[in-house]
CHARMM internal coordinates of N, CA and C (Angstrom, degrees):
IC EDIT
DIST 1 N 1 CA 1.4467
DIST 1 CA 1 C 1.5251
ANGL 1 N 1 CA 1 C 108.93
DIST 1 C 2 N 1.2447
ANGL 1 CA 1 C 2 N 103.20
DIHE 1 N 1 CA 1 C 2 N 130.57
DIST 2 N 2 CA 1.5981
ANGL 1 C 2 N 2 CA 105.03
DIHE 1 CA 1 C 2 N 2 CA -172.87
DIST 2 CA 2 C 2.0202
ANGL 2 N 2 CA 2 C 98.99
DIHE 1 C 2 N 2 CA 2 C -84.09
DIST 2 C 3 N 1.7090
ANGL 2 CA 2 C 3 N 106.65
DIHE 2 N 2 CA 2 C 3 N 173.33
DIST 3 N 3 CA 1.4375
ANGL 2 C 3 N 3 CA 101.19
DIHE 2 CA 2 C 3 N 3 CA 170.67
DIST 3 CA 3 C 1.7375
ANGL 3 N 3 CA 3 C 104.71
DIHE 2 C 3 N 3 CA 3 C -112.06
DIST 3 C 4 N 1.0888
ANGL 3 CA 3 C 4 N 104.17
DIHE 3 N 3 CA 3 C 4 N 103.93
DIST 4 N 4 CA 1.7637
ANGL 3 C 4 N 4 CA 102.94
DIHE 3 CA 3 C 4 N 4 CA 172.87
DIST 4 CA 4 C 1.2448
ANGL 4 N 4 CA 4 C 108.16
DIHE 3 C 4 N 4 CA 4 C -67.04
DIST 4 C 5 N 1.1544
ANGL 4 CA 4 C 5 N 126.57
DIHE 4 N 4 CA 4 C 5 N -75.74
DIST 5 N 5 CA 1.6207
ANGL 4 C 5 N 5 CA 117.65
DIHE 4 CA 4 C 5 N 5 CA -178.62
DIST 5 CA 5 C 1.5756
ANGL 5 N 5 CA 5 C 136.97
DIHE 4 C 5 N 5 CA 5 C -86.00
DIST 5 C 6 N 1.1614
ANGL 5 CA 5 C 6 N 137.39
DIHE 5 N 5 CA 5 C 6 N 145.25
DIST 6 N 6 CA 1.4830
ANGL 5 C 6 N 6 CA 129.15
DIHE 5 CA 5 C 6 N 6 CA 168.15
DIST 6 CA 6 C 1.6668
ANGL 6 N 6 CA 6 C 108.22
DIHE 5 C 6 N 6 CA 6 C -147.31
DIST 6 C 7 N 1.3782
ANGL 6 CA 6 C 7 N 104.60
DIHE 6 N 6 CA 6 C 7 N 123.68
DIST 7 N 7 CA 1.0003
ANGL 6 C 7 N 7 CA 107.49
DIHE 6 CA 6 C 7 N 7 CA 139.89
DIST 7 CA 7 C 1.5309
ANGL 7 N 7 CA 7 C 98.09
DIHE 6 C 7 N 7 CA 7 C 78.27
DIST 7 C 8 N 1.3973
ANGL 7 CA 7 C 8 N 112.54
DIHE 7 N 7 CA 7 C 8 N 47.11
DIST 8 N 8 CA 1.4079
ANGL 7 C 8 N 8 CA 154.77
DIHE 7 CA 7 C 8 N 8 CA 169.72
DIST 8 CA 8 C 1.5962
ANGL 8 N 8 CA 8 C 132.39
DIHE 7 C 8 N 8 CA 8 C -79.04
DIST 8 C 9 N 1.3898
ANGL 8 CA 8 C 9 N 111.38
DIHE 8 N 8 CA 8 C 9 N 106.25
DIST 9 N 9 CA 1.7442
ANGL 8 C 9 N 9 CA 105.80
DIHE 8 CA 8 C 9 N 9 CA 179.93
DIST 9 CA 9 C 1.2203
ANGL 9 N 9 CA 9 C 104.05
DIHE 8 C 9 N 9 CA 9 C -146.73
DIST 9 C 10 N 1.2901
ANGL 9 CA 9 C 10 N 128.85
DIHE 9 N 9 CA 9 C 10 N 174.73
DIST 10 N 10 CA 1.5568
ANGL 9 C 10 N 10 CA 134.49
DIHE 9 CA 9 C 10 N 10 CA 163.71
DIST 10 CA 10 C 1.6801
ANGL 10 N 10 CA 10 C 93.45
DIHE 9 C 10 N 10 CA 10 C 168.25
DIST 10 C 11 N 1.5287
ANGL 10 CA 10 C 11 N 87.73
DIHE 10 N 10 CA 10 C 11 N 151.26
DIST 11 N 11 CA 1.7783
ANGL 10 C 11 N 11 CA 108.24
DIHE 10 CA 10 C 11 N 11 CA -177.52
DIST 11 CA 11 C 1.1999
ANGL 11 N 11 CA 11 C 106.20
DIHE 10 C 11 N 11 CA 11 C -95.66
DIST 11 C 12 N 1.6156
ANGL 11 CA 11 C 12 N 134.05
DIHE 11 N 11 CA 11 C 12 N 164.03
DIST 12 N 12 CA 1.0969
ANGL 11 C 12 N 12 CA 126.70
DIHE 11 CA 11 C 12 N 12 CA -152.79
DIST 12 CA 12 C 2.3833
ANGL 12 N 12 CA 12 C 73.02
DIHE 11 C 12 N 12 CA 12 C -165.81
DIST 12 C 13 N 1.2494
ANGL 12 CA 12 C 13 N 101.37
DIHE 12 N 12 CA 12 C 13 N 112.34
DIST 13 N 13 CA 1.1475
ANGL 12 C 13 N 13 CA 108.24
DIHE 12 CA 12 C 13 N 13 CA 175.77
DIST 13 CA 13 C 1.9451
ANGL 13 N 13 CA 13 C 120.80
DIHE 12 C 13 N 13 CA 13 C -95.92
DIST 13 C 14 N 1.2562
ANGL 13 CA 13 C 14 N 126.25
DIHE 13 N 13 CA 13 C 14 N 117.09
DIST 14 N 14 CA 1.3281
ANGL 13 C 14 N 14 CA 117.90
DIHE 13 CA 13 C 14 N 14 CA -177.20
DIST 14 CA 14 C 1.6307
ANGL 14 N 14 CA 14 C 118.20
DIHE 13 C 14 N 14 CA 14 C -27.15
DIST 14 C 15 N 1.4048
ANGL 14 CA 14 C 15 N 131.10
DIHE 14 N 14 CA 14 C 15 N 130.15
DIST 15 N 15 CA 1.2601
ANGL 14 C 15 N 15 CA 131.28
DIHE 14 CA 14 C 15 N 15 CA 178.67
DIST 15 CA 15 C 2.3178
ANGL 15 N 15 CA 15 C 116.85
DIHE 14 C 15 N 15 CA 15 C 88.55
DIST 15 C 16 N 1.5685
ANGL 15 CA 15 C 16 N 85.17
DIHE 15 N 15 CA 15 C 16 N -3.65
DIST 16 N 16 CA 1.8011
ANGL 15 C 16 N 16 CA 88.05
DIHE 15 CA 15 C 16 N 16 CA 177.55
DIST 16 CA 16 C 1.9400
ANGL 16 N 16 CA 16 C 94.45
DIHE 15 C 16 N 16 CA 16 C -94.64
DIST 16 C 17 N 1.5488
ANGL 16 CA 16 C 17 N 78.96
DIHE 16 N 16 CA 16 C 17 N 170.15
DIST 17 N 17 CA 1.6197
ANGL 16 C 17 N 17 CA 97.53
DIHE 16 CA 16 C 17 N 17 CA 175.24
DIST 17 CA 17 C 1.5908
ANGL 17 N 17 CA 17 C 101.45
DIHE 16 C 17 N 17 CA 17 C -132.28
DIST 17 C 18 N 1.3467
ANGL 17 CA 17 C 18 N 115.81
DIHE 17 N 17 CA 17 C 18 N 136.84
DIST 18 N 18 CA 0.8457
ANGL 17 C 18 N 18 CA 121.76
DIHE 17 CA 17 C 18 N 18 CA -160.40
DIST 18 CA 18 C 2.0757
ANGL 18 N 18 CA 18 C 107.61
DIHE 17 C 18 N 18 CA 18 C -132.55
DIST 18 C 19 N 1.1980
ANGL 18 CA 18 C 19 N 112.00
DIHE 18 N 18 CA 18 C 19 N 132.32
DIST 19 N 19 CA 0.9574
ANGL 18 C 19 N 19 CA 116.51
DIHE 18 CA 18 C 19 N 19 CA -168.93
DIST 19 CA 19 C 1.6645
ANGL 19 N 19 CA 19 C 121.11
DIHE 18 C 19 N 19 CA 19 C -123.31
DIST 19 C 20 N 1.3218
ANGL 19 CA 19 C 20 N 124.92
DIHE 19 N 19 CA 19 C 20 N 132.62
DIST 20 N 20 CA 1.8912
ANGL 19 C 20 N 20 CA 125.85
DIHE 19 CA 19 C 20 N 20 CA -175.74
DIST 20 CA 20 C 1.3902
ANGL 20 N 20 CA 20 C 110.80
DIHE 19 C 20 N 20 CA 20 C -109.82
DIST 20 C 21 N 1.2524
ANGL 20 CA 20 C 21 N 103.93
DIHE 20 N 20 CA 20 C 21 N 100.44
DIST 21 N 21 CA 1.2511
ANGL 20 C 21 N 21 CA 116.86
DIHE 20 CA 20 C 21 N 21 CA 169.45
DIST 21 CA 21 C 1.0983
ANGL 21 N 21 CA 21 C 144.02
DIHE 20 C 21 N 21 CA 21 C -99.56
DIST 21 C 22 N 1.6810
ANGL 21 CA 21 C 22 N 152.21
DIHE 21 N 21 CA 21 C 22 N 155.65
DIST 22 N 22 CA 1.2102
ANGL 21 C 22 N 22 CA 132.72
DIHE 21 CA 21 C 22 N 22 CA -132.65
DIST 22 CA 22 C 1.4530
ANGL 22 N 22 CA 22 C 121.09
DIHE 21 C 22 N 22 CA 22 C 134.58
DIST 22 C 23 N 1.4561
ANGL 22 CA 22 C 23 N 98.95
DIHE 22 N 22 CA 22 C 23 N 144.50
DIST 23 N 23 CA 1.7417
ANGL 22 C 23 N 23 CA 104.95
DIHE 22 CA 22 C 23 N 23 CA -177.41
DIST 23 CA 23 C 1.7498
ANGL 23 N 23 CA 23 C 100.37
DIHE 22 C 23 N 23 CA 23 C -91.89
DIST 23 C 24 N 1.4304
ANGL 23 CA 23 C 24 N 118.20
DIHE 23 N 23 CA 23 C 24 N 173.21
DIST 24 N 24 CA 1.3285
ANGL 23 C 24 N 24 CA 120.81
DIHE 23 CA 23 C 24 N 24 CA -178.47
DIST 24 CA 24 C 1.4110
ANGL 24 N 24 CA 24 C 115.25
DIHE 23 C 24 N 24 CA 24 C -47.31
DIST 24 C 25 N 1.3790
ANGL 24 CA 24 C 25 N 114.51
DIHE 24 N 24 CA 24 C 25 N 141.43
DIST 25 N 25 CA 1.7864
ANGL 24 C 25 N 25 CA 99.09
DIHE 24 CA 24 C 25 N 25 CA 159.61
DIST 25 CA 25 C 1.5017
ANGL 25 N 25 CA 25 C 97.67
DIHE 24 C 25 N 25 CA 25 C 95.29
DIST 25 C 26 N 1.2932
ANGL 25 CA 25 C 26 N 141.97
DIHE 25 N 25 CA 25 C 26 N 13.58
DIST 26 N 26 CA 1.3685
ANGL 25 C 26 N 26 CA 114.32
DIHE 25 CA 25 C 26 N 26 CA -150.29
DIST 26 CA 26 C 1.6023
ANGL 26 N 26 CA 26 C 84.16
DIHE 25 C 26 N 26 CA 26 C -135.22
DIST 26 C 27 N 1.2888
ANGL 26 CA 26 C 27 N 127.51
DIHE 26 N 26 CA 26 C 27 N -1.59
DIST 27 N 27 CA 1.6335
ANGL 26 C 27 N 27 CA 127.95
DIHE 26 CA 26 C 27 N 27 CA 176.69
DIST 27 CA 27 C 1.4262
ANGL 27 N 27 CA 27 C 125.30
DIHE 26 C 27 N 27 CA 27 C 95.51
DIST 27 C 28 N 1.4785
ANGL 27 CA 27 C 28 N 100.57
DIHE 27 N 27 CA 27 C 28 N 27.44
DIST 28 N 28 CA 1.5174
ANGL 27 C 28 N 28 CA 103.22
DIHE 27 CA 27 C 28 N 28 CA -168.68
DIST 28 CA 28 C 2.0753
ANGL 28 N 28 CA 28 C 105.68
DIHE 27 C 28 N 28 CA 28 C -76.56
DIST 28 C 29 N 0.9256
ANGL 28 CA 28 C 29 N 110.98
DIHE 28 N 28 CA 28 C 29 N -54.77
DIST 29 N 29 CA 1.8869
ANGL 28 C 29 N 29 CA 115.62
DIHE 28 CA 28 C 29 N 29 CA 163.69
DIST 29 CA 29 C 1.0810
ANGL 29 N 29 CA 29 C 98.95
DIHE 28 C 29 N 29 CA 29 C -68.75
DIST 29 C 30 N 1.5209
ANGL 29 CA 29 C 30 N 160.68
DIHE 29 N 29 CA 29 C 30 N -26.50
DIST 30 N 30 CA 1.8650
ANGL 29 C 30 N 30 CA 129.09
DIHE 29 CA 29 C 30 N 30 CA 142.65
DIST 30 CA 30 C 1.1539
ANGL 30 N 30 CA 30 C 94.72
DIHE 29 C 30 N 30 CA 30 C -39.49
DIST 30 C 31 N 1.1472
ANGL 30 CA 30 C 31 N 138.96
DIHE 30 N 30 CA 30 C 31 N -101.71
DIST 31 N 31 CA 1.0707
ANGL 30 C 31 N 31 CA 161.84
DIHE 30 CA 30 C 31 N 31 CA -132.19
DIST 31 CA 31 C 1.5314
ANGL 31 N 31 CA 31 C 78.58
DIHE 30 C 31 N 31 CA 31 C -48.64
DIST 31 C 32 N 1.1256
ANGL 31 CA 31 C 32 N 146.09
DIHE 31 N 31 CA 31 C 32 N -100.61
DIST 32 N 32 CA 1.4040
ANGL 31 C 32 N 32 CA 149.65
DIHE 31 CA 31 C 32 N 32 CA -165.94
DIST 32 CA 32 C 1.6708
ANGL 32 N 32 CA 32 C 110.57
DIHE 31 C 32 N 32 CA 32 C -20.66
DIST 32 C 33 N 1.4470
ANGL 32 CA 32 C 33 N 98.35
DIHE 32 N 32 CA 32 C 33 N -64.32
DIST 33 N 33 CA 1.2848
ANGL 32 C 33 N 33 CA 93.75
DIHE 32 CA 32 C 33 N 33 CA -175.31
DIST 33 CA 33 C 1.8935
ANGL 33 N 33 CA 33 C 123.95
DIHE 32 C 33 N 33 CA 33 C -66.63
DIST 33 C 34 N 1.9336
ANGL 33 CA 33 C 34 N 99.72
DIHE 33 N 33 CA 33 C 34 N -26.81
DIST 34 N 34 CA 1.4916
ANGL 33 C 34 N 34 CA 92.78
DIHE 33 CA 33 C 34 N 34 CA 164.82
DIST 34 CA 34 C 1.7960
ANGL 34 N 34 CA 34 C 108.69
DIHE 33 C 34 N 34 CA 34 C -49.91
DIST 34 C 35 N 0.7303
ANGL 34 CA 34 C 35 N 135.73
DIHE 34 N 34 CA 34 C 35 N -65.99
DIST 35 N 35 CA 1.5876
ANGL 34 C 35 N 35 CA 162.09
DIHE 34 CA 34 C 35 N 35 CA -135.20
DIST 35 CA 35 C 1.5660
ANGL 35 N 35 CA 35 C 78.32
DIHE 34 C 35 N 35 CA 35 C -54.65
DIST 35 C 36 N 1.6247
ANGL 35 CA 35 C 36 N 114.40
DIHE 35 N 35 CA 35 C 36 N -60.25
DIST 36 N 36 CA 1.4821
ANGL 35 C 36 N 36 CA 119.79
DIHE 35 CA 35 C 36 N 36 CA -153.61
DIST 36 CA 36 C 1.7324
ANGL 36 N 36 CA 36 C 97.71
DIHE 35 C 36 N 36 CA 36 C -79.34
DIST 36 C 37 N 1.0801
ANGL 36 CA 36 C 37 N 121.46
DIHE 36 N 36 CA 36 C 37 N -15.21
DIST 37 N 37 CA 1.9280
ANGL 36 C 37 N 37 CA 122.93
DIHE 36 CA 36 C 37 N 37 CA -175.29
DIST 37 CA 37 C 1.4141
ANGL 37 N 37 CA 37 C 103.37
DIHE 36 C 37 N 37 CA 37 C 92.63
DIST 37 C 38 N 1.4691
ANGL 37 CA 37 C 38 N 112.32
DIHE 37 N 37 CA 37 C 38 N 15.10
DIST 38 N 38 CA 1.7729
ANGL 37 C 38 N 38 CA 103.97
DIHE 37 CA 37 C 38 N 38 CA 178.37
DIST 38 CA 38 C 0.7621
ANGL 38 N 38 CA 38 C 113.53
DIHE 37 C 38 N 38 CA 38 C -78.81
DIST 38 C 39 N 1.9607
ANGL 38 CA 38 C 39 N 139.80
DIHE 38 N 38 CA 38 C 39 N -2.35
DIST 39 N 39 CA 1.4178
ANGL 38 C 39 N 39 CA 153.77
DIHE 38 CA 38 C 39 N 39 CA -173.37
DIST 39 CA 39 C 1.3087
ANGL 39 N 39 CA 39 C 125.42
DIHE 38 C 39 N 39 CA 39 C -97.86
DIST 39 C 40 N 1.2890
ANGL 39 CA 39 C 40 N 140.46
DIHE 39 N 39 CA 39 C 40 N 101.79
DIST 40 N 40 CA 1.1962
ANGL 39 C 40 N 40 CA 125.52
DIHE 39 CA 39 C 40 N 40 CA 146.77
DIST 40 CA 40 C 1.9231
ANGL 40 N 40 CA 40 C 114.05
DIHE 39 C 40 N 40 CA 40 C 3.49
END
COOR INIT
IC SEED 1 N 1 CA 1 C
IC BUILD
């Protein structure tokens, strides 16, 4: 198992939209699914 992300944060203020961007491979659904608790 490879490690896509480390050591990851960002604020997300009531009323913003927020967008994950990125080429394949780069952890954008980690990143999603950490967010949701579907991750180890």
């Amino acid at each position: 198992m490879a490690i896509a992300l480390v050591d990851v944060s960002f604020n997300v203020d009531q009323g913003e939209i927020v967008a994950c961007l990125g080429r394949n491979g780069v952890g954008k659904t980690t990143t999603l699914r950490s967010i949701m608790g579907l991750t180890q």
